[in-house]
N, C-alpha and C positions, 0 to 999 in steps of 0.2 A: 739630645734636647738641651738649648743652652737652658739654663737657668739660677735663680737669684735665689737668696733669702734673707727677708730684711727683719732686721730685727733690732733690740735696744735694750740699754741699759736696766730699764724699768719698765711696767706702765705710763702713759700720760705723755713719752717720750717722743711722739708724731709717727710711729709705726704704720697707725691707717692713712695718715695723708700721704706720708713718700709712697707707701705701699702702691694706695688706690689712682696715684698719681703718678708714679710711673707704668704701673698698666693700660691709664688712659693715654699715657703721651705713647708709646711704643704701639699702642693698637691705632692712632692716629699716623703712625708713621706705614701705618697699612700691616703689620703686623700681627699675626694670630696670635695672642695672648690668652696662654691658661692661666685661670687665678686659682690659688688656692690659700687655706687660712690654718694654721696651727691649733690646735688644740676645738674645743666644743663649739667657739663661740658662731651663731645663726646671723648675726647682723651685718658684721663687717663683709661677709661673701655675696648679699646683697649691693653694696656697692661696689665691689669689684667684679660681679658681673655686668652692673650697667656700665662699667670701665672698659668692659673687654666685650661684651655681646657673647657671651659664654656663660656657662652655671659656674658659680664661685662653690669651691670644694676645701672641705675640711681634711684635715691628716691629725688623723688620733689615734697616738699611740696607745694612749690608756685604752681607749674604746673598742679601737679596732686590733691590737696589738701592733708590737714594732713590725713584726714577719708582712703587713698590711701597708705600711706607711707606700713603698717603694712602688708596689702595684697599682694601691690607687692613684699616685698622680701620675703613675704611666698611663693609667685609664683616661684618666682628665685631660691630659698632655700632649692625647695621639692628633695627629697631625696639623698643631703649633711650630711655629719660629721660635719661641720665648715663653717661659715659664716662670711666675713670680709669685715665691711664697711669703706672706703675712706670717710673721713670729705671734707670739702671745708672751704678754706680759716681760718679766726680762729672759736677756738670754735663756739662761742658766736656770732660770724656776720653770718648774715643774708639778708633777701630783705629789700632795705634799707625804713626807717620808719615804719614797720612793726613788731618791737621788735623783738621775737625770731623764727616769721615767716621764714621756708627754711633753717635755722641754721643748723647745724652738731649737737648741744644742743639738738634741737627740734627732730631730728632724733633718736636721741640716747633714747629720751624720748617714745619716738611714739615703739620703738622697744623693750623697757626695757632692755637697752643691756647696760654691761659695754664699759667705756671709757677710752682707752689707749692713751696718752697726750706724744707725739713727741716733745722736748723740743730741740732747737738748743741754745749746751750748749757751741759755739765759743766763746764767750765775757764777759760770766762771770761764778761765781764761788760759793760760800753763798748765792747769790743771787737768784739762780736758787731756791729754796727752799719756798723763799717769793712768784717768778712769780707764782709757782708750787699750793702754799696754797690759792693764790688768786683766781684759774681756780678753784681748787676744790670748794671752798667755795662758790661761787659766787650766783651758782643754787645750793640749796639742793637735787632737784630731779635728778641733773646731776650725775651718781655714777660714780667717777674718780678710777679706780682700779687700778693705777699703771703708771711710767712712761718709755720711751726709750728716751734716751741721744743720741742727731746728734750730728756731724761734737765736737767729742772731743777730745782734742789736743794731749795728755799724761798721762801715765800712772797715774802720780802725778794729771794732773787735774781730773781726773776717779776719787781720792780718796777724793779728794776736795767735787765735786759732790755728790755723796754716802751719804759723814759723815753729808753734811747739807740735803739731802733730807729724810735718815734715823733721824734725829733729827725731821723732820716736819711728819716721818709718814708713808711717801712716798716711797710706794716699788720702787723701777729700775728692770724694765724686760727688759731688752736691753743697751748695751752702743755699740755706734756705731762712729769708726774712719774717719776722713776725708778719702774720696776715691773718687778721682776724675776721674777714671779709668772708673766709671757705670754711669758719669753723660749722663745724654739723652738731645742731643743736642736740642733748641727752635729756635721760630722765632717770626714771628710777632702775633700771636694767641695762643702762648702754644707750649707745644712740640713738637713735629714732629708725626707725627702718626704714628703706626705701620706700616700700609699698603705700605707706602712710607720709611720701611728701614726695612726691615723684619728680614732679617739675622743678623742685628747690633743687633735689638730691642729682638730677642733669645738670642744676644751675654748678653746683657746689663740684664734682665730679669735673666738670669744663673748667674751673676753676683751678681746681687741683692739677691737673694736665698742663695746664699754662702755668704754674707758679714752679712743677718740678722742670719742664723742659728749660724755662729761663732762669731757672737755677743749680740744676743739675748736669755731667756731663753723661751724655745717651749713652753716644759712643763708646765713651771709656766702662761702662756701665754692662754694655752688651759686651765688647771682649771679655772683660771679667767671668759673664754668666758663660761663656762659649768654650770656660778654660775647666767645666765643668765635664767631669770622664763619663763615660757610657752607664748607665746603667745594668746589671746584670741579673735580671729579673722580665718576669711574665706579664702582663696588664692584665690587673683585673678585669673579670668580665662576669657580668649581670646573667648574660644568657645559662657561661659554665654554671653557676654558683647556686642560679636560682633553680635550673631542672631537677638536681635531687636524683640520688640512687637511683639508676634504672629509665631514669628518664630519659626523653629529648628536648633539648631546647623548646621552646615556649608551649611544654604540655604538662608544666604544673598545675595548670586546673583540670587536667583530664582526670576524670572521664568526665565529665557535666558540661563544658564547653567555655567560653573565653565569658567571663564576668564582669563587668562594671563595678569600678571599685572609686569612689567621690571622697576625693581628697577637700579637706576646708583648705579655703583662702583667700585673699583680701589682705585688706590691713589691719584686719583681729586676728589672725592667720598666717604669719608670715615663717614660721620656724620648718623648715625640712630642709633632707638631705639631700643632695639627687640622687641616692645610689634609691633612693626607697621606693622610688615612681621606678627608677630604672629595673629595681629586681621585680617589683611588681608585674610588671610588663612583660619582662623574662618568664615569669610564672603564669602566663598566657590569659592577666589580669587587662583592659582597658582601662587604663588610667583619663579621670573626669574631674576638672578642679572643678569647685562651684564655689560663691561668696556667701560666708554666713547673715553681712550686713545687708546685703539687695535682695540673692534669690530667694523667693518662699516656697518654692518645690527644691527634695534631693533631684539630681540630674535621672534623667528615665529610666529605667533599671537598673535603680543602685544596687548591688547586691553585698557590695561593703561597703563601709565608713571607716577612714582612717581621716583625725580630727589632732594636727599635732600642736606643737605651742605658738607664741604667738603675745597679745595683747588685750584679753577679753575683756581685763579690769576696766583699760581708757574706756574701752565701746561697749560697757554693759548698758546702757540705757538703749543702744541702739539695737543690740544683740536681742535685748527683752523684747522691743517694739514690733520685732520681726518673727509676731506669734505662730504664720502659720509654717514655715520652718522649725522652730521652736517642736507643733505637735508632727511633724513630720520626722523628725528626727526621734523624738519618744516614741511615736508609734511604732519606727523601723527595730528601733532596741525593743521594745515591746514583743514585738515579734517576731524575736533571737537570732535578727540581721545582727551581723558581725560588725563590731566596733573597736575601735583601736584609737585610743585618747592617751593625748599625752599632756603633761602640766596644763596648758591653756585649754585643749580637748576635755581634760578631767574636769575645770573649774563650768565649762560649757553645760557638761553633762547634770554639772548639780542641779539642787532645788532651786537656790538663788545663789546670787553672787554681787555682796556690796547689800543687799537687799532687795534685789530687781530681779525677777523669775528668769530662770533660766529653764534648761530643755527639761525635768525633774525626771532625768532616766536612775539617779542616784540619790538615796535618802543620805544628802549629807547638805551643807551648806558652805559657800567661800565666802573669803571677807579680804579683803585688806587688810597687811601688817607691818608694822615699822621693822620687823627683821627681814635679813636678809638670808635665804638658809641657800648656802650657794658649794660646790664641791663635786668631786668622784663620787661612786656609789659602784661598791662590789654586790649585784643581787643573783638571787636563785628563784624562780617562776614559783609560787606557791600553792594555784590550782591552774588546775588543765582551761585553758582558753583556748577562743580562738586564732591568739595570736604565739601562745606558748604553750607545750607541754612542760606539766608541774614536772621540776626538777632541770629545765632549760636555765643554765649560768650566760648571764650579761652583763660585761661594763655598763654605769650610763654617768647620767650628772645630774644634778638637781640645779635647776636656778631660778629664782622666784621670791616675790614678797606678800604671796598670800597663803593664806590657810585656809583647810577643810576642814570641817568639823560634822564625822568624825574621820580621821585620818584612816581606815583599814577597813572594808567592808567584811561579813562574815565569811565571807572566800575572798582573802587579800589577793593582791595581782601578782607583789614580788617582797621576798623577809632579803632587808639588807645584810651584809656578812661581814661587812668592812664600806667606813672607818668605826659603824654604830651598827649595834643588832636588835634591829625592829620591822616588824609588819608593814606594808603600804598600801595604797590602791584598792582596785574594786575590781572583781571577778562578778558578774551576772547574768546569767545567760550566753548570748555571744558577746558582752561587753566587757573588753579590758580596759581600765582605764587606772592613771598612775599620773605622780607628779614626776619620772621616771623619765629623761631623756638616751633614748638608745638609738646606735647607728649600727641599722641591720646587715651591714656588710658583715660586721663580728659575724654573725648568727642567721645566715642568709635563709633557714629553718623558717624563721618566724614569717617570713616575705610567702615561701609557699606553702606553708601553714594556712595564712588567712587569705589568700587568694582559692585555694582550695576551698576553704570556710565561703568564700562569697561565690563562687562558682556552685555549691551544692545550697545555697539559699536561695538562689537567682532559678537552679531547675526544679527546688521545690516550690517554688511561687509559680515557674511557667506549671509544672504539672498539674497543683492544685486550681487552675486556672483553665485548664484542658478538662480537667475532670468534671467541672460545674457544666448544670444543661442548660 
């Protein structure tokens, strides 16, 4: 499998434009393009799927451990031309005190994949050649195959660049001009999602494709990725992972029968993984997206709700407006359908949020906050759910600028153990709910856990429904 991994010095350093921009140019060139994204981040794999017409895939090491990284982009990657992964933040950084734990470093190593180093080359000149020798050298196992030049000024400074990076070694596979025309506007979490600016994010995406092709070399780009050796590893698979001791592939809802399980989405809605619809599916669940801002029924026999993060703060006026969804989603938790809420899920499930009613399956409240509470998160399940048996250990992250009040219901969801030890979330009947981002690949448990949980809700609504005269 050839493949890339582009990465940079820092943050801020144009990692998602070459990234999403060379995936769009090489899938134009007729190419199967896997994408994939380093570390947590839900956003950026959004636009590198409308790049490639493929689901954009995360590689966490934190979350998923390293022995994971290798599998799942075999998973993502099976029968692609080209593969290109999205670093996070710089190289070299990682979860913090963990040395090279979750790094873009770590990844690149986990994958045997060369490393293409995004250099924003606005500020200086000779210099770029030392920052450049310093990434290389750093890690011997890291292989730096080349760099792409951002936001560079002139012709004259292109030649600048060049003659000290050609002195250090250092091919240039790209110089790339200031173009503020493709920048993708943000807000308080990162960019803006696809989902919420579709037409722009095609516009900006097209955009990107045509500024890497006429400033990058493909060619020299694709041998690089092709100098990448075999992998020596299994591809993950949904079906192994999700059937569970004893099983067969897709009869983790057995005995009760294949379930409806109603994922939220839209553009309040946008955060998922795809392994999570994928194990679901494996555990012989029906996966049914539906939109919390339009639809006013859950989808026909929902027998789960899994509600993950997303945006609900921008759209609480609209979320509020959409009352009979609102009692439809209360009443299904009401009566101990299985829920699975993550940060925006959680904030949904409150009383209010901002001040605007929300579904009130939870006596707490969200609001809006000028902090930022962002990071890792080592947790242990604290009561038995339907998504976890109490004493289930998960990686996740937290990232978010609101607060609930009160943070911990009297059956919390999950007690952190690292880098802070404290209580979270809400255990209620079948409702988990948590500011809590986990990627069920770790803990492919929790997937047939709560498909199991919506397959035995789904045959005691048909029963008690057989039963009445």
């Amino acid at each position: 499998m050839p493949r890339l991994v582009v990465a940079a010095p820092s943050s801020g350093s144009g990692k998602t434009t070459v990234a999403t921009g060379l995936m769009a140019a090489f899938a134009e060139r007729g190419l199967a393009v896997s994408p994939h994204k380093a570390g947590p981040d839900y956003i950026d794999p959004g636009y590198h799927a409308l790049a490639t017409g493929r689901p954009g895939r995360n590689l966490d090491a934190f979350m998923c451990g390293p022995e994971l990284v290798a599998p799942l982009f075999a998973h993502g990657a099976a029968g692609c031309d080209l593969a290109v992964v999205e670093g996070v933040m710089g190289l070299y950084d990682g979860a913090a005190g963990r040395g090279e734990l979750a790094s873009t470093a770590q990844v690149a190593k986990l994958l045997r994949a060369p490393v293409v180093l995004v250099v924003d080359a606005s500020s200086q000149s000779r210099s770029v050649a030392a920052l450049v020798h310093g990434f290389a050298s750093f890690d011997p196992q890291v292989r730096l195959g080349g760099v792409i030049l951002n936001k560079v000024g002139s012709d004259r400074h292109e030649v600048m660049l060049r003659e000290a990076l050609e002195e250090a070694g250092m091919p240039v596979l790209g110089v790339l001009r200031r173009a503020p025309q493709v920048a993708t506007p943000s807000r308080h979490l990162g960019l803006v999602p696809v989902a919420e600016r579709h037409a722009d994010a095609l516009a900006a995406v097209a955009a990107l494709a045509e500024q890497v092709r006429a400033g990058c070399d493909l060619d020299a780009l694709m041998a690089l990725a092709r100098t990448a050796p075999p992998l020596s590893c299994e591809p993950w698979s949904p079906a192994f992972e999700a059937q569970g001791p004893g099983r067969s592939p897709g009869d983790g809802a057995a005995p009760y029968g294949r379930p409806v399980i109603a994922v939220a989405g839209g553009p309040a809605f946008t955060f998922s993984y795809a392994e999570h619809a994928e194990l679901l599916t494996a555990a012989g669940a029906e996966v049914v997206t539906f939109d919390p801002l339009r639809d006013e029924a859950l989808p026909e026999g929902t027998g789960g709700l899994v509600i993950g993060g997303g945006f609900p703060e921008v759209y609480a006026p609209e979320l509020s407006a959409n009352a009979p969804l609102r009692a439809a989603v209360s009443a299904f938790a009401a009566a101990g359908g299985p829920v699975a809420a993550e940060c925006a899920g959680l904030l949904y499930l409150a009383r209010s949020l901002d001040g605007k009613p929300m579904c009130g399956v939870l006596d707490a409240d969200a609001r809006m906050s000028e902090r930022l509470t962002l990071g890792y998160r080592e947790a242990v399940a604290v009561s038995d759910s339907s998504l976890a048996a109490a004493g289930t250990r998960l990686r996740g992250h937290e990232f978010h600028r609101t607060v609930i009040e009160p943070g911990a219901g009297a059956a919390p969801a999950w007690g952190f153990t690292h880098p802070e030890r404290r209580v979270e979330g809400f255990v209620r009947q079948g409702v988990h709910a948590s500011y809590l981002h986990t990627h069920w690949a770790a803990e492919p448990s929790v997937a047939r856990r709560f498909a199991q949980a919506a397959a035995a809700r789904t045959a005691a609504v048909r029963d008690a429904a057989a039963a009445r005269p």
